[in-house]
N, C-alpha and C positions, 0 to 999 in steps of 0.2 A: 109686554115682552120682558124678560127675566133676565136682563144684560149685565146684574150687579153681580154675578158672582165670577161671569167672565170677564168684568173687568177687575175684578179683584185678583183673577189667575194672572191676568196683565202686568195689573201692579209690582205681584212676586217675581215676576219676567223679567220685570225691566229698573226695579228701585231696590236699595239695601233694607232691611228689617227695619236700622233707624234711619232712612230717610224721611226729610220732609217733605218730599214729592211724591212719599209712598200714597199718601189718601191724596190727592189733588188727581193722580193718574184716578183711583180706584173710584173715585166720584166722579169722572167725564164719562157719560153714554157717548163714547165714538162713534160710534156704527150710527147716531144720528150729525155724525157730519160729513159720513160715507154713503146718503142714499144709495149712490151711484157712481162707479168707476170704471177703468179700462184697464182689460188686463190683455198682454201679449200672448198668443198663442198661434207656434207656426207661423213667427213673422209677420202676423195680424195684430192690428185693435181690436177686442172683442169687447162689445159694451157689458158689463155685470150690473143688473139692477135687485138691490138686498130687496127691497118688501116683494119680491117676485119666489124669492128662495130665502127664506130668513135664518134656515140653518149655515149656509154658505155666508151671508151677510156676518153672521156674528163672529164665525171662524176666520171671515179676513178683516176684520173692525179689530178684533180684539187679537189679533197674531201680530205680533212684534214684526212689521215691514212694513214697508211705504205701498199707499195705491194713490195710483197716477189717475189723477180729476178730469185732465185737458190735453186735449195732443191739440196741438197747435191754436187755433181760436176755437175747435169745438172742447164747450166742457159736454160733461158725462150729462150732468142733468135736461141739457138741451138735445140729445143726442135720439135719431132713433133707434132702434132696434138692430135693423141691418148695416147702418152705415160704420164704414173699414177709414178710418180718418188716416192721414198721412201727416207727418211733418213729427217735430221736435214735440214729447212732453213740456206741456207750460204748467201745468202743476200739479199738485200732489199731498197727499195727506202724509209728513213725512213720519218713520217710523218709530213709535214712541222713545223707545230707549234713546236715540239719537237724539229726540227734544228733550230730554231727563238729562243729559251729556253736556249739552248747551246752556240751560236752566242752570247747572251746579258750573260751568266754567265762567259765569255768569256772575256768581258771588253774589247773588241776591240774599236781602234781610228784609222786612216786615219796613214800613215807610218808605220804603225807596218805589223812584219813579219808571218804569220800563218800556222801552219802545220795541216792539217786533216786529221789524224790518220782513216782510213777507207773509202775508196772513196766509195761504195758500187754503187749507180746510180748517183750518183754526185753530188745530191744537195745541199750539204751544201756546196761544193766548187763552183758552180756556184752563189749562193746568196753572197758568199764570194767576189768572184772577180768580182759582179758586184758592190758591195762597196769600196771594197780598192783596186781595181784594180788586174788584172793575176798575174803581176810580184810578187805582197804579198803574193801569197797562191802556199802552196805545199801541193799536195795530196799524198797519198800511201796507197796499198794494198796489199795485201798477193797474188792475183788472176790478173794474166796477162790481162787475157780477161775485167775485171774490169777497169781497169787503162785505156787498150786500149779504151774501147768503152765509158768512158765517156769524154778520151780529145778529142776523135772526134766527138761527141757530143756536147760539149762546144763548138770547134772550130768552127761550123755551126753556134751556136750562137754571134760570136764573141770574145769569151771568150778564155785565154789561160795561166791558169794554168798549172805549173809544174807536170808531174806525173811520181811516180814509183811504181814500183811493187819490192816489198821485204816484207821479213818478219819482220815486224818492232817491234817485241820484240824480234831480235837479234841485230838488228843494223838501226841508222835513218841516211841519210844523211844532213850533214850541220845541223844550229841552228836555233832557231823561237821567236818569244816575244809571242808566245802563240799559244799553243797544244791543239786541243779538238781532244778529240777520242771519235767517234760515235761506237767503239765496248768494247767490259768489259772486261779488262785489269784484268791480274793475279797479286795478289800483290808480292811485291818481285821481282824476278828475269826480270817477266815483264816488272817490272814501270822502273826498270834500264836504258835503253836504251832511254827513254822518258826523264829520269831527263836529262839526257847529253845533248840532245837533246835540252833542254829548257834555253833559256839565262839568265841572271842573273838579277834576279827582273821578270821577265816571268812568266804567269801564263797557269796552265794547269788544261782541264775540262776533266775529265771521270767519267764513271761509273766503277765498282771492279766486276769480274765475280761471277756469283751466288747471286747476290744482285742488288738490285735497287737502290744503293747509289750512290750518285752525289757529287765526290768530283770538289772542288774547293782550288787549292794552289796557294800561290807563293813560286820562288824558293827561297833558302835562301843560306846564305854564304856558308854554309856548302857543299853544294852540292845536298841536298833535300831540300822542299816545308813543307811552313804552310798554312795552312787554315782549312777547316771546311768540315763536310757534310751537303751538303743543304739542306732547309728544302722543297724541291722538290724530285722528287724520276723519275727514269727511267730505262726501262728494251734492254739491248741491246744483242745482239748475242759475243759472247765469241772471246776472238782472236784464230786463230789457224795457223798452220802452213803452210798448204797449199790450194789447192782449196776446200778441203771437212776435215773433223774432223777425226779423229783419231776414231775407232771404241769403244765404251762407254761398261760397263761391264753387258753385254747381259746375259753373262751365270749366274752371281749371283743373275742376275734382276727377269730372270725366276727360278731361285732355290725360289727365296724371294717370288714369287706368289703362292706357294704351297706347300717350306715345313712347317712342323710342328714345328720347334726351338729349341730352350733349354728353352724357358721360355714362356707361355701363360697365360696373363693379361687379367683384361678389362679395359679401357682405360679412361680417365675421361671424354675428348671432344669428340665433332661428327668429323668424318672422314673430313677432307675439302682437296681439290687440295690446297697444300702448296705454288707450283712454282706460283699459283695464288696472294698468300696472300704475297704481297710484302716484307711487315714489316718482316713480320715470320720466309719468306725465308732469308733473310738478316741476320738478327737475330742469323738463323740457321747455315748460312755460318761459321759468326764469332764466333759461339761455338763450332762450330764440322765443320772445313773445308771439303769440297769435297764433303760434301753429294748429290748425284743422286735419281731424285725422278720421279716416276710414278704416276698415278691417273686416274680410271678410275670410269666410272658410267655403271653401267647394271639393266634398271629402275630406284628401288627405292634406288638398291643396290651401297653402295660405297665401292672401296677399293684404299686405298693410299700404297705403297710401300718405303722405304727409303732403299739405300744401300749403301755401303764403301768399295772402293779399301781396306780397312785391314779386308776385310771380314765380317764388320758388317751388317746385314740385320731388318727389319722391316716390317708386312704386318698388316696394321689395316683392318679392315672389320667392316662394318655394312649398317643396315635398315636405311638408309637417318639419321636424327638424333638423332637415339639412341645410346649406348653407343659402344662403339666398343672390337670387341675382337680384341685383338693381338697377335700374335705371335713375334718372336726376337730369334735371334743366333748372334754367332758372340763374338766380345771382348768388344761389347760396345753395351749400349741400345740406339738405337738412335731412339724410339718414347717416350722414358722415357726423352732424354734432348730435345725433340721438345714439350712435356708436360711441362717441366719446363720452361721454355719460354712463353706457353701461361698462365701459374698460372703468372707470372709474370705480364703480359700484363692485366689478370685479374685485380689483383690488384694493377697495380699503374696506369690504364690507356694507359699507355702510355711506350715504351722502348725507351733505351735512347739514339736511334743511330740518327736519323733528328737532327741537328742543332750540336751537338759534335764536340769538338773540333781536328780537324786532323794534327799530327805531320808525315811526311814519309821522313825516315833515306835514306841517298844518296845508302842505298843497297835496297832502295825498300819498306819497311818494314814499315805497316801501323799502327800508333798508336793514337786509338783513347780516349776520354774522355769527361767525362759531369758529373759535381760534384763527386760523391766518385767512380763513375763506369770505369773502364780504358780496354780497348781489344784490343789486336794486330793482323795483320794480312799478312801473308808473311812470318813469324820468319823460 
């Protein structure tokens, strides 16, 4: 198969003329850690298997975007033919340019030790050790089958990074000069095992679950990291514990699409998909942790959902951009503080989470800042 000049078109896609990630992208065969994937279609899983169609194979191996491995404990490669899986994406081949992003927020050099927190199809450890060589990179996953299939994937290519499978927000083995986690780390209790993890002066990339925030630290004496949120933004899958997620709260989700509340508003904004609105969601995180959200369209009609493990609910409804009614129960209004958020954003622009300065205490505990505004997260 003739895959080098498509991923040579990859390369130009997604690195600068003089990056040094330009050849580590142009030398991975992708499309051999994409046998198989799932692609959405009409609100469906539809299985795609490349050696079945290899023109189509090559065109999504080597196109700048992510394919989704795993909806829930089924991956792509154990999958048949017909079967329509349901649940949550658990992983995915993420899309190059965005591992090129990570790699360079990274500040990697030639000797230095790399840990990548989420092997998922491999690529960011395969670009990895085709720069700094196998022995520098160790990968880890929560999911056997992961770990498994891409060190012997790699190893076809000549490649031989270290892999483990564990759950690595309880424990990492050994130390690194720098941790990028391709998955969104829970603040606190999470980042624990990562600070340990990280040598001294070491720097480490993630993103925070439920936000699109890209932090960047170094470790400091203390035994936590300084740096910043960059002013780049990315959305990744959540860590979890094992091959699939913990089941999400179903039953309030559907209470929240139909009952009547304790309190009915009309709302000042148009309904919009939150989890879409990166800023928002982020935003929303660090005011009101944990919030779970729904969104759907019927025609013209939209209805967005917010709900809370303490039992707080929200159901906005409306006609495409008119105003919305609400409904709300619960001990807390949570489309009244996801309002106060956008009056905000209304009027200054801009919120103050890109570019803030990020302090995280050796238990975890994310503290951010940007002239008089201060938010924590993990406490």
């Amino acid at each position: 198969m003739d895959w080098e000049e498509h991923a040579a078109r990859l390369a130009d896609e997604v690195t600068d003329r003089v990056s040094r990630w330009r050849e580590p992208v142009a030398a991975v065969p992708r499309h051999e850690l994409v046998p198989r994937w799932w692609q959405q279609v009409a609100g469906e899983w539809v299985l795609r298997d490349g050696p079945c169609d290899l023109e189509a194979w090559l065109a999504a191996a080597y196109c700048d975007t992510s394919l989704v491995t795993s909806i829930g404990a089924l991956h792509a490669d154990h999958a048949l033919g017909d079967e329509k899986p349901t649940g949550l994406p658990t992983s995915s081949a993420t899309l190059p340019s965005l591992v090129v992003r990570f790699l360079r927020h990274a500040r990697l050099t030639q000797g230095l030790d790399l840990l990548d927190l989420g092997t998922g199809a491999g690529g960011l450890a395969a670009y990895a050790a085709q720069r700094l060589g196998s022995r520098h990179v160790t990968s880890v996953d929560v999911d056997p089958y992961l770990t498994d299939a891409a060190a012997g994937r790699l190893a076809r290519m000549g490649l031989y990074p270290q892999f483990f499978a564990m759950d690595a927000t309880r424990a990492i083995p050994g130390t690194y000069d720098r941790i990028i986690a391709t998955v969104a780390l829970e603040p606190g209790r999470g980042l624990v095992p990562v600070l340990r993890a990280l040598r001294p002066g070491g720097r480490l990339v993630t993103t925070l679950a439920n936000t699109s925030l890209i932090l960047t630290a170094w470790k400091a004496e203390n035994g936590g990291a300084v740096g910043q949120v960059e002013r780049d933004w990315a959305g990744f899958m959540k860590t979890r514990h094992s091959t699939d997620y913990t089941p999400g709260p179903d039953a309030l989700l559907a209470h929240a699409r139909q009952a009547e509340g304790d309190e009915v508003t009309a709302g000042r904004y148009p309904v919009l998909d939150v989890s879409a609105a990166w800023e928002l969601r982020s935003m929303l995180e660090v005011t009101t942790p944990g919030v779970e959200l729904h969104y759907e369209e019927n025609g013209r009609r939209r209805t967005a959902c917010l709900v809370h493990t303490d039992g707080s609910w929200a159901r906005a409804t409306a006609e495409w951009l008119a105003p919305p009614e609400v409904h709300q129960g619960g001990p807390r209004r949570l489309w009244n503080e996801l309002e106060r958020i956008r009056n905000r954003l209304n009027a200054e622009g801009q919120l103050p989470l890109y570019g803030s300065r990020l302090e995280i205490t050796p238990d975890g505990v994310c503290h951010l800042s940007r002239g008089k505004w201060t938010a924590s997260l993990g406490v």
